[in-house]
C-alpha positions as CSV (number, residue, x, y, z in Angstrom):
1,X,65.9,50.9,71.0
2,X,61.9,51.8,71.7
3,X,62.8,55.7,70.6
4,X,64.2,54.7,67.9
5,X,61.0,52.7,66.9
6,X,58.7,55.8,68.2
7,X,60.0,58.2,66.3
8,X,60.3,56.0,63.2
9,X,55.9,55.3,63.4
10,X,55.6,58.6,64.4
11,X,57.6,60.4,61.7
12,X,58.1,58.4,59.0
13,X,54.3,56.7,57.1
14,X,56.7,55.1,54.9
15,X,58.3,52.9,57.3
16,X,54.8,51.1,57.9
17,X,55.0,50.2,54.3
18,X,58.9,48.6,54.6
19,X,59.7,44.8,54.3
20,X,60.2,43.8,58.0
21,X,63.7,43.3,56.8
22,X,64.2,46.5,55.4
23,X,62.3,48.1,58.7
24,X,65.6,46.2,60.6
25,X,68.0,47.4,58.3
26,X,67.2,51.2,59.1
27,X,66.4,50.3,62.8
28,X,69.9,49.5,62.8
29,X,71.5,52.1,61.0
30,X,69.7,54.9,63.7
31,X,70.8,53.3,66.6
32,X,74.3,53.3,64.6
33,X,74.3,57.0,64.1
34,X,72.7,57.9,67.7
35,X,75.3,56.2,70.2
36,X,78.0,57.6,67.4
37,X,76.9,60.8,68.3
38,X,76.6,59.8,72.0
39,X,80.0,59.3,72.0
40,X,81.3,62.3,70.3
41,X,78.9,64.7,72.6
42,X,80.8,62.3,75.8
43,X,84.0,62.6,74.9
44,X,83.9,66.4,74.9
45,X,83.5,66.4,78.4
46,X,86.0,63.9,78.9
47,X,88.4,65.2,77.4
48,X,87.4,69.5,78.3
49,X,87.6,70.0,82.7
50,X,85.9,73.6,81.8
51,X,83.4,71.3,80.6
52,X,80.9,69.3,83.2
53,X,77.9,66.7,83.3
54,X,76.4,66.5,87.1
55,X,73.3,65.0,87.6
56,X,72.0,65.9,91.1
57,X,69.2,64.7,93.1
58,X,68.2,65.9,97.0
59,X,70.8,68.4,96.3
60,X,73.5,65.9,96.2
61,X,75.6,66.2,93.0
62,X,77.5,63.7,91.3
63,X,80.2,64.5,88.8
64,X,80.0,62.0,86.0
65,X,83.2,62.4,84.3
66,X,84.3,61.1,87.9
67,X,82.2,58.1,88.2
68,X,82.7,56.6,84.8
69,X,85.7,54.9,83.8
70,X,85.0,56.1,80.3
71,X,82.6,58.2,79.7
72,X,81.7,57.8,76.0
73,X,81.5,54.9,76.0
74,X,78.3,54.8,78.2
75,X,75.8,54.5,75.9
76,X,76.9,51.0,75.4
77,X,78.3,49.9,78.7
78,X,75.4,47.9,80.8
79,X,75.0,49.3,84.7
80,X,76.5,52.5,83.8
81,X,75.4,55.7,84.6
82,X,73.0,56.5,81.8
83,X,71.1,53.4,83.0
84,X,71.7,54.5,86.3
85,X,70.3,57.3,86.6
86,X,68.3,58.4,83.5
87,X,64.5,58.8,84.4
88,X,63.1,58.1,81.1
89,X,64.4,54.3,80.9
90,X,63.2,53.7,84.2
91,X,59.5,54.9,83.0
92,X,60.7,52.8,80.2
93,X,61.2,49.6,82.6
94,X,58.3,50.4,84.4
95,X,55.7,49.8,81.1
């Protein structure tokens, strides 16, 4: 993930110093501990109706409990709505 590496140069003058190996290693583990906790902040509004996520553009809103077939699972699922519509991986694309 390229947050993952941003916030690892930006925050951490150690890692320059890592084995490229070891630099992997931690890489991994982050990106192990982020979509964990993507999928635990998900599920509660899977699994709560008082609880929404709606992501709206030209006032048209969408509902995303409603359009995924599970939503914690999105952060791993390719074409799903977190690459759908999220703005920051487009400008991400885009570069």
């Amino acid at each position: 993930m390229v947050i993952t590496k941003i916030l690892l140069k930006k925050n951490c003058f150690f890692f320059l110093k890592l084995k490229e190996e070891e630099k992997k290693e931690i890489n991994a583990y982050i990106q192990n501990v982020i979509l964990s906790s993507y999928f635990n902040f998900l599920r509660i509004f899977e699994e709560n109706e008082q609880f929404k996520i709606v992501y709206e553009e030209k006032g048209k809103q969408v509902n995303l409990v409603e359009i995924s077939e599970m939503l914690k699972a999105e952060p791993i699922i390719e074409n799903g709505w977190i690459e759908r519509f999220s703005e920051e991986l487009k400008k991400g694309k885009d570069n």
